[in-house]
C-alpha positions in Angstrom: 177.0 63.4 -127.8 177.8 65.7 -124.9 175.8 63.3 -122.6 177.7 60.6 -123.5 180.7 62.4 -123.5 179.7 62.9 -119.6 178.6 60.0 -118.6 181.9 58.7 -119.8 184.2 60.8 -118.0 182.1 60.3 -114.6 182.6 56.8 -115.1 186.7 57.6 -115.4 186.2 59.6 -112.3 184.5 56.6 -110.7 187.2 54.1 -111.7 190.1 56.3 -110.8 188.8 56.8 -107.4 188.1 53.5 -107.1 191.7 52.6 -107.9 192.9 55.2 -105.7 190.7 54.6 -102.8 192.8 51.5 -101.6 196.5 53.2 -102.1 195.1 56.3 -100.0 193.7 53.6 -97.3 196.8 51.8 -97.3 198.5 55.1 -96.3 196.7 56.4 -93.9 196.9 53.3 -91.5 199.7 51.1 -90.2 199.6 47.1 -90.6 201.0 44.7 -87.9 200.2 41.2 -88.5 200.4 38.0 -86.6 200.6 34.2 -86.6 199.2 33.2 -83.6 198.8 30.0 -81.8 195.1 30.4 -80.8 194.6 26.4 -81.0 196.9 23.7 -80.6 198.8 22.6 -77.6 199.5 26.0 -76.9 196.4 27.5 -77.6 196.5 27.9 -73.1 198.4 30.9 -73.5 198.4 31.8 -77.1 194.9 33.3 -77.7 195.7 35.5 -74.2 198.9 36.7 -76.0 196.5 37.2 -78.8 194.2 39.0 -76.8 196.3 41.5 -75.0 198.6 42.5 -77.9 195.7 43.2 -80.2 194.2 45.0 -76.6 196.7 47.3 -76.4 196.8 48.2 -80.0 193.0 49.6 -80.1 193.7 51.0 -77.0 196.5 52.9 -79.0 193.5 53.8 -81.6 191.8 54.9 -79.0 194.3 57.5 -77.8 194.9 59.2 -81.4 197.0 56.4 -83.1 200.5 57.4 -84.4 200.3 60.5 -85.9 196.9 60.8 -86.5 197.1 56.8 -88.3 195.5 54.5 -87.2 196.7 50.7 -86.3 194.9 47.9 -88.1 195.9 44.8 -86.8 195.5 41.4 -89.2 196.7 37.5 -87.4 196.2 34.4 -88.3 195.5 30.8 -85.9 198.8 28.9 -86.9 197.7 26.2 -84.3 201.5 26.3 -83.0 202.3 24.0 -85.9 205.8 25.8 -87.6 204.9 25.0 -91.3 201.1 26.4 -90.6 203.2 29.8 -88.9 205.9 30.4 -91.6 203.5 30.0 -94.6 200.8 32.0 -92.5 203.8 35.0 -92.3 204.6 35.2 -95.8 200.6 34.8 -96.6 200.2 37.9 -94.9 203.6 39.6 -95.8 202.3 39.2 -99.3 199.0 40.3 -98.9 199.1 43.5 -96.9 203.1 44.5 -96.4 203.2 44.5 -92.5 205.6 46.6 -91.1 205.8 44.4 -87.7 204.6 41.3 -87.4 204.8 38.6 -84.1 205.1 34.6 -84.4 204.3 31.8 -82.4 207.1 30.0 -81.2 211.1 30.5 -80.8 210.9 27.6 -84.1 209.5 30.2 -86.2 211.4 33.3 -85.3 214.9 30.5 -86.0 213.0 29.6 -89.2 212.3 33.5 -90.7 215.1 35.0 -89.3 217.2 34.9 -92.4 214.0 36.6 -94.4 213.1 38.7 -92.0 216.6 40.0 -92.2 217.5 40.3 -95.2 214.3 40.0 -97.5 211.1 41.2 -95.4 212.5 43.9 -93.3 210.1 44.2 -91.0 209.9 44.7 -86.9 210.0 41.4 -85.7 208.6 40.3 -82.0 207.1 36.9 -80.4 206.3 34.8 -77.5 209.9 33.4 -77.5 212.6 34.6 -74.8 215.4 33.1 -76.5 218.4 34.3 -76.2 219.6 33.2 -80.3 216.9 35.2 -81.4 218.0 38.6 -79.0 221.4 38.9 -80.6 221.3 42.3 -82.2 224.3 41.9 -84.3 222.6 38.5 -85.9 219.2 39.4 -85.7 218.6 43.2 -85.8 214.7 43.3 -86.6 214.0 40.7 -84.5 213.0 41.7 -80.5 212.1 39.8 -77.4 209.9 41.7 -75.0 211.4 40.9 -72.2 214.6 39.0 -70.0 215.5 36.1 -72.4 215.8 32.6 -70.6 219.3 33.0 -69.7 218.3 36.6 -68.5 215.7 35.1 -66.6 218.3 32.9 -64.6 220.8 35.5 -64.4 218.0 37.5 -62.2 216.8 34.2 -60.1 220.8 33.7 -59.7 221.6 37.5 -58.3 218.8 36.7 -55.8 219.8 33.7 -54.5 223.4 34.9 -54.5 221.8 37.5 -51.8 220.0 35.4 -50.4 222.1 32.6 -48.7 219.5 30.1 -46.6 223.2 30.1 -44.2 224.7 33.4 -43.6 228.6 33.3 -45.3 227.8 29.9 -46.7 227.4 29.8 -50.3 224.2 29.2 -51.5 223.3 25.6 -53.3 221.3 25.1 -56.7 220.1 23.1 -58.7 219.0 23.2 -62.1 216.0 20.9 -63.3 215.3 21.4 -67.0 213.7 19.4 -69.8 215.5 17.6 -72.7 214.4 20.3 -75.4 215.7 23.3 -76.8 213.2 25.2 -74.9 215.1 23.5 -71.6 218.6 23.6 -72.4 218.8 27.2 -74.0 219.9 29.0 -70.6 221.6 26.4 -68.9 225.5 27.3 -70.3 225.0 30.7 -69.4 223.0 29.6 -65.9 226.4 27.6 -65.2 228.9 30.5 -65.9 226.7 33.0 -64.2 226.5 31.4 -60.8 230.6 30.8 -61.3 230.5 34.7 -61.4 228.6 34.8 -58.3 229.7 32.4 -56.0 226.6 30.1 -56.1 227.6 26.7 -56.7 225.8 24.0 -58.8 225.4 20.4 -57.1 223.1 19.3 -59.5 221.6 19.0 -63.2 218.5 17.0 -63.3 217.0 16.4 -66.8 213.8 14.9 -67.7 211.5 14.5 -70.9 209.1 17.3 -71.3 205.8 15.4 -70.5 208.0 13.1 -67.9 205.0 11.3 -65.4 207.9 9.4 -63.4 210.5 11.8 -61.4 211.8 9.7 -58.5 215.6 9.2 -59.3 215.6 13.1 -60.1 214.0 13.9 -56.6 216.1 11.1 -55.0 219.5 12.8 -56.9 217.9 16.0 -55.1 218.2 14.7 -51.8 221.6 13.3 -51.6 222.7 16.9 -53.0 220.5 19.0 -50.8 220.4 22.2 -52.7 219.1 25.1 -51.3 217.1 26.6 -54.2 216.3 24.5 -57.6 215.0 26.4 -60.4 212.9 25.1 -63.5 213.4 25.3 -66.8 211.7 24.3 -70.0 208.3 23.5 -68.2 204.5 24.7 -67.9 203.0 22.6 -65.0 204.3 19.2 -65.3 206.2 17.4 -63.9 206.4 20.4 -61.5 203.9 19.6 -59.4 205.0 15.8 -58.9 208.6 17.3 -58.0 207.3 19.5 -55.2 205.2 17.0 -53.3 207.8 14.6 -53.5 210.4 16.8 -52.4 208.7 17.2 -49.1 207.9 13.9 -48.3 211.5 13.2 -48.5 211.9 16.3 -46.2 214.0 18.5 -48.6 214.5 22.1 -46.9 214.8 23.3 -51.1 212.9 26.6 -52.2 211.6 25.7 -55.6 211.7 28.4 -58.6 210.6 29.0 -62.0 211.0 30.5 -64.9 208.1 33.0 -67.1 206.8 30.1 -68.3 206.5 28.2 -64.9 205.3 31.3 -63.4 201.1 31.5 -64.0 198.6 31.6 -61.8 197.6 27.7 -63.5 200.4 25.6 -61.7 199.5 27.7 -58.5 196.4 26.7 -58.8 197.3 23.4 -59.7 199.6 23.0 -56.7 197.0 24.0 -54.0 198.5 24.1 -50.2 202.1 23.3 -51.8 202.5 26.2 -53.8 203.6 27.8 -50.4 207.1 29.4 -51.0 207.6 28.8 -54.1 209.2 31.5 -56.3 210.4 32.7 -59.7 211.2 35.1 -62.0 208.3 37.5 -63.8 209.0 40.4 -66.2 205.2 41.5 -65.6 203.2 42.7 -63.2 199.9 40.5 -62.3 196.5 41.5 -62.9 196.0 41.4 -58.8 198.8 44.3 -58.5 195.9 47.4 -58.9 198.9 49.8 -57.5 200.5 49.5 -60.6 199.6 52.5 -63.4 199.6 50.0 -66.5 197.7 47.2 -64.3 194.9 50.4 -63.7 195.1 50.8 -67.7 194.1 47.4 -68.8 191.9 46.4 -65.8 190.0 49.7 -66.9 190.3 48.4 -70.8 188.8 45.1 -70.3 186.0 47.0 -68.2 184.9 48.9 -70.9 185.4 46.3 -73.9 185.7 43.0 -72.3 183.4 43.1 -69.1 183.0 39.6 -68.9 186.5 39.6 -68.6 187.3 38.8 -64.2 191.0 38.1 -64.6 194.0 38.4 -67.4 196.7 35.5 -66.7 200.5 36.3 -67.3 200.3 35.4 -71.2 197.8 38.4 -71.7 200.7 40.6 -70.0 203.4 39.6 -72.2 201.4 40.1 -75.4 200.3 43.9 -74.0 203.9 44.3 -73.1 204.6 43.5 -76.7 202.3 45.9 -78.0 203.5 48.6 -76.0 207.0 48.2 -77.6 205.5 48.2 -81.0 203.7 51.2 -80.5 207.0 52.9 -78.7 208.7 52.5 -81.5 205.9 53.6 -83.6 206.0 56.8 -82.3 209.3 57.4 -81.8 209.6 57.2 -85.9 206.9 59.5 -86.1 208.3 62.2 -83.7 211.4 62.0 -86.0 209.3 62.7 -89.1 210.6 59.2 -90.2 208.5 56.7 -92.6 207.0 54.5 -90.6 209.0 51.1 -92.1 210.5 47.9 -90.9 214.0 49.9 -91.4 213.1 52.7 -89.2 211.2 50.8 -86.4 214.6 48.8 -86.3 216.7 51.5 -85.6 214.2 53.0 -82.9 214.6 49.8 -80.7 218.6 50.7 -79.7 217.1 54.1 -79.0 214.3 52.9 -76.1 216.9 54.3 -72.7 215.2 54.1 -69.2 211.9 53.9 -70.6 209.3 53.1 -68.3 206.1 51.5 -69.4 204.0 53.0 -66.7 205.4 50.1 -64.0 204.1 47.1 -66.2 207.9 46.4 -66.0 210.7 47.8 -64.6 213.2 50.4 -66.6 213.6 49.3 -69.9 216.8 49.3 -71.8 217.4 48.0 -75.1 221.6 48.0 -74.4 223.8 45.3 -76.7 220.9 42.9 -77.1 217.7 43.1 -78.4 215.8 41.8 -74.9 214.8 43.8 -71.8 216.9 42.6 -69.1 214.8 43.3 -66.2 212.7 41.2 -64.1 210.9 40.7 -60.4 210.8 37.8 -58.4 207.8 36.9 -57.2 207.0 34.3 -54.1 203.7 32.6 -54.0 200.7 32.6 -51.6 199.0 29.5 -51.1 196.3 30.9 -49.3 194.8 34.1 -51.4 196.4 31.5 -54.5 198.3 34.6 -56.1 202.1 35.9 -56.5 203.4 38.4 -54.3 206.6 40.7 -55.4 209.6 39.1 -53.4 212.1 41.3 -54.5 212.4 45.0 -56.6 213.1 45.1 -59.8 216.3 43.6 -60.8 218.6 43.9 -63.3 221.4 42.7 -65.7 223.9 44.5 -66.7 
């Protein structure tokens, strides 16, 4: 009787640790998920985002976690298809309560915003740049690590207003953009903006995304002669086509991009004509070993990726992310806070002249939700890299 009476409270024991077990887990680590677009049509850059957010999270393992808990980090392939990325995020939300999670695409951040405000609660950050999804006062979980797109012009914009090509002449742009939302987001602000600084706008060219032929816009270039034209809403093509056409019609026009426009790929992928042009970056490159965080990731991928020979600009972006989460991470725990979607909100107003060991420049979460800071970069045909043009520059 008494060995029965044993053997059935070790078995109680047994099942009440085994309930337990997962509750005590749960607490003593910290969930970010992810939908990410590791294949699809933007599987180029999303498995590198991929890749250095979930980098820079181990690496936070590796130095203690926050407060002693450690990060476990849970994504999903949404193949960049929105559907696939919104059920993916409430999959997860479901399954193990997140308190940040990163999406795919500026569609899904539009699509969850009103859950993620309201129902999920939870830190909120992705590869978009938009400037919707930045508004604090509309989206107050939600961040974007980095300038947003009209951010990004507003910095291309202050250094072309100091640039002139003629000294005491104001400078000339144009704006060359694709017919998506992707495209058009920064242009009313990219208008205003040069109104503010004396740069005046001679042209607007617009083209499909995938556009093959770009001769009227090329020709439209000519007959306005712009000093600088910046792109917007574009990878690599038409970009390309563009440049070589511009210079067999003689055009004197400095050519810039955007983040997107701004990887080593359409250097590559321009050759000898990739000489001079420029654009915007809220990153260091991998080729910039001076930089502290540059040292950090290089020496990273040494000791867990040594295969690894270079990290393109995506990679940067989702490390950049990581660091933010983590940032925030701590800052709740140095405030004794919970470690919730709640609190983590309420640290990002808090992030003041933080600097993320020269990955970027100063970063200051002000009125917006977005890191207003950026570099521009020129490019070098011959060593086929980007070279800083310009300090750090930033919006007020």
């Amino acid at each position: 009787m008494r060995a029965h009476r044993a053997l059935l409270t070790g078995l109680a024991l047994l099942l009440g640790l085994a309930m337990v077990s997962p509750l005590a887990q749960a607490q003593d680590k910290i969930v970010v998920g992810a939908g990410q677009p590791i294949t699809g049509r933007f599987a180029f850059a999303g498995k590198h985002i991929n890749d250095g957010l979930a980098d820079c999270l181990a690496l936070a393992n590796e130095r203690g976690g926050i407060a002693g808990k450690k990060i476990e980090y849970i994504f999903e392939d949404t193949g960049y298809d929105t559907n696939r990325a919104v059920a993916s995020f409430k999959k997860l939300m479901a399954q193990y309560k997140p308190v940040i999670m990163y999406g795919e695409s500026t569609g899904v951040g539009k699509a969850m915003a009103p859950e993620i405000n309201t129902v999920y609660k939870v830190l909120y950050g992705s590869t978009s740049f938009s400037e919707e999804l930045a508004d604090r006062k509309a989206n107050p979980y939600i961040i974007v690590s980095g300038p947003t797109y009209s951010q990004q012009f507003g910095i291309l914009l202050k250094y072309i207003a100091a640039n002139p090509k003629k000294k005491g002449v104001a400078p000339k742009v144009a704006f060359f953009y694709s017919d998506t939302e992707f495209g058009r987001d920064p242009i009313p602000f990219a208008r205003e903006m040069a109104k503010k600084l004396g740069v005046e706008v001679v042209a607007e060219e617009v083209t499909p995304v995938g556009a093959v032929d770009v001769t009227s816009q090329v020709l439209d270039l000519k007959r306005n002669q712009p000093d600088y034209c910046i792109f917007q809403g574009y990878v690599v093509p038409p970009i390309p086509d563009v440049i070589r056409a511009a210079k067999d019609y003689g055009l004197q026009t400095t050519f810039m991009g955007t983040f997107w426009a701004m990887d080593k790929m359409l250097i590559d992928k321009l050759g000898a004509d990739a000489e001079g042009y420029m654009g915007v970056n809220p990153y260091a490159y991998w080729w910039e070993t001076d930089v502290p965080e540059i040292q950090v990731i290089r020496d990273f991928n040494k000791r867990h990726h040594p295969e690894i020979e270079y990290r393109p600009n995506s990679y940067m972006q989702g490390w950049f992310t990581g660091m933010i989460f983590v940032k925030a991470m701590q800052m709740c725990a140095e405030k004794k806070l919970p470690i919730t979607g709640e609190n983590l909100k309420n640290m990002i107003p808090l992030i003041k002249d933080w600097d993320p060991n020269g990955l970027t420049g100063k970063v200051n979460f002000k009125d917006t939700n977005s890191a207003s800071v950026g570099r521009v970069y020129k490019a070098d045909a011959k060593k086929g890299i980007l070279v800083p043009a310009s300090q750090w520059i930033y919006l007020d």
